[in-house]
BAMAR-780722 format. One record per residue (C-alpha): x, y, z. Coordinates in Angstrom, 2 decimals, padded with zeros to 5 digits. Last residue first. Layout:
N
+---------+---------+---------+
:    east :   north :      up :
+---------+---------+---------+
:       X :       Y :       Z :
...
+---------+---------+---------+
This chain:
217
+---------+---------+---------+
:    east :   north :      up :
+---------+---------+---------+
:  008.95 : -015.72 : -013.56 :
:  010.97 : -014.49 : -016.32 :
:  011.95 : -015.98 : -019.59 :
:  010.45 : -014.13 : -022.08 :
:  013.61 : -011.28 : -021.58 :
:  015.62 : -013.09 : -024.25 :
:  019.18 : -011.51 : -024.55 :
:  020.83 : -012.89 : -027.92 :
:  020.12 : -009.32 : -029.69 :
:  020.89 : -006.96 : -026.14 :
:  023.69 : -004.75 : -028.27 :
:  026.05 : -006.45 : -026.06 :
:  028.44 : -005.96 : -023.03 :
:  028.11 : -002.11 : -022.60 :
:  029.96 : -000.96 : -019.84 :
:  028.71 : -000.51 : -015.92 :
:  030.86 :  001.20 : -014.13 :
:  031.32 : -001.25 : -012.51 :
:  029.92 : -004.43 : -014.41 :
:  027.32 : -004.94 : -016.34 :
:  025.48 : -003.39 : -019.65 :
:  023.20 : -005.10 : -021.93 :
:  021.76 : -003.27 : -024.78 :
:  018.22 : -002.62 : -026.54 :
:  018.32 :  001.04 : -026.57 :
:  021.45 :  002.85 : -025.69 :
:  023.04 :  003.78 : -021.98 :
:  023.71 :  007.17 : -021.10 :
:  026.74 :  007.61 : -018.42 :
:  027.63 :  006.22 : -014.97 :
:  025.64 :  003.21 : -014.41 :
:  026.53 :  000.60 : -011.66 :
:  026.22 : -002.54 : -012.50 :
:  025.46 : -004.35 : -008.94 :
:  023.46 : -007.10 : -011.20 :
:  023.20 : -007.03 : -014.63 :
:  021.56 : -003.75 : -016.37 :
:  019.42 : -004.82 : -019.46 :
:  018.36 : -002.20 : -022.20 :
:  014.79 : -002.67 : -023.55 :
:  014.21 :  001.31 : -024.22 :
:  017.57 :  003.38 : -022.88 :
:  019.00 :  004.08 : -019.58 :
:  019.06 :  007.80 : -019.46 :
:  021.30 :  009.13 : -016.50 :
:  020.68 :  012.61 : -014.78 :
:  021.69 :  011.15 : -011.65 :
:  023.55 :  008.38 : -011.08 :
:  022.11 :  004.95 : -011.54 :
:  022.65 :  001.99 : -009.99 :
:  022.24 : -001.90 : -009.81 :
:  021.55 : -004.30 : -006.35 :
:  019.49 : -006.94 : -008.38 :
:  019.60 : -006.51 : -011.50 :
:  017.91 : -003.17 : -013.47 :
:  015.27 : -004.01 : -016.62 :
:  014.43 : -001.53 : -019.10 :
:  011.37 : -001.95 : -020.73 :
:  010.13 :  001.70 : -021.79 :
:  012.91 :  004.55 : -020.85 :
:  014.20 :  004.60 : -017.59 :
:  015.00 :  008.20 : -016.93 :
:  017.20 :  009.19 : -013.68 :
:  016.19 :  012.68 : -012.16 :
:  017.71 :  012.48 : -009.10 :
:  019.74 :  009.47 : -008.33 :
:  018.26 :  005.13 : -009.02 :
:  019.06 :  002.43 : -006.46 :
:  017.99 : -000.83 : -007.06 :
:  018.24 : -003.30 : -003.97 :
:  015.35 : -005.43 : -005.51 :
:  015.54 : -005.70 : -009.16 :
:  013.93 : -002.32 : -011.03 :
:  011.67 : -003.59 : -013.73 :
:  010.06 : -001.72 : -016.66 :
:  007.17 : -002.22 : -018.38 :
:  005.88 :  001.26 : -019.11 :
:  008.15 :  004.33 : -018.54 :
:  010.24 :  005.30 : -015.07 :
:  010.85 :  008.99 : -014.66 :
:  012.73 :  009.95 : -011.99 :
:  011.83 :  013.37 : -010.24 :
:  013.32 :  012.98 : -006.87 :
:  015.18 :  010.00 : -005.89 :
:  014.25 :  006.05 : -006.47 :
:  014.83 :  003.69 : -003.64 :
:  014.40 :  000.01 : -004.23 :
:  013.83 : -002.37 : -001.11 :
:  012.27 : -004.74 : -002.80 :
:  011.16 : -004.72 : -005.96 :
:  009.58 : -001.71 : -008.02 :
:  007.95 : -003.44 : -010.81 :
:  006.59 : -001.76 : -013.76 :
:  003.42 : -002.31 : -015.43 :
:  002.31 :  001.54 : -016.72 :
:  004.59 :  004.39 : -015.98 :
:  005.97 :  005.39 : -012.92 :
:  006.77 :  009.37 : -012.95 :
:  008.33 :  010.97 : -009.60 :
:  007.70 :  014.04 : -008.40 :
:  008.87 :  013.01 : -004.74 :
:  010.60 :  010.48 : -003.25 :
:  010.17 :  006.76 : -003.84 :
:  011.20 :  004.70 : -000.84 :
:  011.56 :  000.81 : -001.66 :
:  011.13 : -001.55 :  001.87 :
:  008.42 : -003.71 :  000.70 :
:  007.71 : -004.03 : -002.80 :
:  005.72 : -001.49 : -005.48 :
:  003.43 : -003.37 : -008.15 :
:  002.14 : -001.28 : -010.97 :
: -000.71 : -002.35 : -012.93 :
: -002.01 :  001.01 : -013.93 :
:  000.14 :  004.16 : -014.25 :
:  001.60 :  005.82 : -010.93 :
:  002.43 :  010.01 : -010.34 :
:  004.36 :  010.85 : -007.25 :
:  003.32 :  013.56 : -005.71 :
:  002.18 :  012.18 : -002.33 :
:  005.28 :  010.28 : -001.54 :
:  005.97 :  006.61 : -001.40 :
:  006.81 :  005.09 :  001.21 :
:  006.93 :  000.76 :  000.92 :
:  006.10 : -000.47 :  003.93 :
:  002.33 : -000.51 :  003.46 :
:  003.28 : -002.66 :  000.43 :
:  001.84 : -000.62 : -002.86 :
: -000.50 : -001.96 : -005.07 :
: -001.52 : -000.86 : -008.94 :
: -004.76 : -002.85 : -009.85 :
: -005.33 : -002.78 : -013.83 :
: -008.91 : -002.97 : -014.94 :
: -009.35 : -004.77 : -017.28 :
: -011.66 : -004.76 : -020.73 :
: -008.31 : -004.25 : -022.87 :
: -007.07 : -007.82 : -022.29 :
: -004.33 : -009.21 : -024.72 :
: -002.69 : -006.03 : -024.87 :
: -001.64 : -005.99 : -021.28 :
: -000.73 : -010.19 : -021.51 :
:  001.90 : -008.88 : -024.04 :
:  003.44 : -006.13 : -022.45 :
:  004.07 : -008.24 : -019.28 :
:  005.60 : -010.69 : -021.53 :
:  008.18 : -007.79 : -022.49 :
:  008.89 : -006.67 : -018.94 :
:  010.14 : -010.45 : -017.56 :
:  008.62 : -010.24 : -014.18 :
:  005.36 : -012.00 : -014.20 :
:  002.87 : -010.85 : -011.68 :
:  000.10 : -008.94 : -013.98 :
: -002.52 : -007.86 : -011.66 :
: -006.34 : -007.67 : -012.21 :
: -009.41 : -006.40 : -011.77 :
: -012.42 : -007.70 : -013.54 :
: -015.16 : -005.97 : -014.75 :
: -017.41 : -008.31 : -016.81 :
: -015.37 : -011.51 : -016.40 :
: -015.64 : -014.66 : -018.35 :
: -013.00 : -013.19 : -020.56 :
: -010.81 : -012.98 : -017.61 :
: -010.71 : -016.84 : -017.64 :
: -008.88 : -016.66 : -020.35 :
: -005.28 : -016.08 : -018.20 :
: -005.76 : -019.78 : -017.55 :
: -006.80 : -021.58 : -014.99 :
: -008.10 : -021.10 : -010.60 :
: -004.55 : -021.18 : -009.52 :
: -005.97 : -021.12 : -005.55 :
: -004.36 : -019.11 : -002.89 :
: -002.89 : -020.49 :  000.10 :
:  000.00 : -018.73 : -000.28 :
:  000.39 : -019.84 : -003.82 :
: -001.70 : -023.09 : -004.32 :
: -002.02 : -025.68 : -007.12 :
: -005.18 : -026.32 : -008.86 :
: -003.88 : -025.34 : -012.08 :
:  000.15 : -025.21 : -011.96 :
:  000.61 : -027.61 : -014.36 :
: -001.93 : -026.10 : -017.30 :
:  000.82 : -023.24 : -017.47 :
: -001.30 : -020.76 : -018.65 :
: -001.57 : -019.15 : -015.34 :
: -004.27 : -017.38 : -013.02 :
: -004.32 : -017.00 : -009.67 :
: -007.16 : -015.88 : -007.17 :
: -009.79 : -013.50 : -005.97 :
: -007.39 : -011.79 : -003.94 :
: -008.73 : -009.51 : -001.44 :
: -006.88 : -006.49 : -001.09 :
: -005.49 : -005.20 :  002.59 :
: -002.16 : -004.04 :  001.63 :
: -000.36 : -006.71 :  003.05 :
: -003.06 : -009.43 :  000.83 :
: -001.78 : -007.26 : -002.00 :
:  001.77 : -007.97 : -001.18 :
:  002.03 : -011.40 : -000.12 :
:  000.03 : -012.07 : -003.50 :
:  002.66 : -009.69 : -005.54 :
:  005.23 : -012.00 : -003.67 :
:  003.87 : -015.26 : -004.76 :
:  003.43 : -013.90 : -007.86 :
:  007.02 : -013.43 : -008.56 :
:  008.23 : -017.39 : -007.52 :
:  005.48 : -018.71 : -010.35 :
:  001.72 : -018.22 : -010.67 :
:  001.22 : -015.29 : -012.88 :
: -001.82 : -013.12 : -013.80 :
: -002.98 : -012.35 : -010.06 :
: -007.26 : -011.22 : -010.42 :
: -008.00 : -008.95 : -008.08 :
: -011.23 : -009.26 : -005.46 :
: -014.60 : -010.58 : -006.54 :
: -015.11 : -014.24 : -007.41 :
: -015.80 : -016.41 : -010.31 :
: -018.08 : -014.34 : -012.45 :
: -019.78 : -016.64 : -015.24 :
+---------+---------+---------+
């Protein structure tokens, strides 16, 4: 049974409700919301129905579909879980971003964020709002920049990383797979897989161990 055309939102909490704002910016129809969170079905999210679980894809023949969740590693998980998708990457029409920049599947790119060119986005990352990412960047699979995010010239985010709100990187920076910046940290040199760095310049709080990213909305 096909429910509806238009994209499918995976994700019915505070993050989905802007990925909806977003693709209904940009013109998409939205087919509408699903969530495996049996207390959300029937609810609304800008007028848009949870229609059920995540499942309901498999009723689907060619589905499109968006993953709004914004904790990187549960992102990775619902991507595996469906390999007959077709992942919808949307940009606000007040986001800029330049011809030459190169975008996987399932991105979602906020209002406000610039990316200049030759830059690489991998597959399911976030660019919030208002993020602006310099020439040649290269930002892996699953990773999240918080809104405010400010990344120099040819910064790499390597798969998973997750920037807070208002955090930056100088250029030429690696900022390794599954590391955490908090808030305003501002990065200054290399930064290790699976660690948590805050603070200005940003130093290395943990290895990342007790840090679960499952969490997000």
């Amino acid at each position: 049974m096909r429910i509806d055309d238009g994209v499918y939102v995976l994700g019915g909490g505070a993050h989905g409700k802007v990925v909806v704002s977003t693709l209904l910016e940009a013109g998409r129809n939205v087919a509408g919301i699903l969530d495996d969170n049996q207390l959300l079905w029937g609810s609304t999210v800008l007028d848009i129905k949870v229609k059920g679980p995540f499942d309901i894809l498999n009723d689907q023949k060619h589905p499109e579909a968006i993953i709004a969740i914004g904790a990187n590693a549960v992102r990775k998980t619902i991507a595996a879980r469906f390999q007959h998708v077709s992942w919808t990457t949307v940009i606000h029409p007040l986001a800029y971003v330049h011809p030459s920049v190169r975008l996987g599947n399932g991105v979602s790119i906020f209002a406000g964020s610039v990316v200049q060119p030759d830059v690489v986005i991998g597959d399911h990352c976030i660019l919030n709002s208002s993020c602006s990412i310099d020439h040649d960047c290269i930002i892996n699979d699953y990773c999240h920049c918080g809104p405010g995010c400010v990344l120099g010239s040819s910064v790499s985010l390597e798969e998973g990383a997750f920037l807070g709100i208002s955090a930056s990187v100088i250029p030429n920076m690696n900022v390794g797979s599954w590391t955490m910046v908090g808030a305003g940290g501002v990065v200054i040199r290399d930064l290790p897989d699976k660690s948590l760095a805050i603070g200005v310049p940003a130093k290395i709080y943990s290895d990342g161990s007790s840090f679960d990213d499952s969490k997000g909305n």
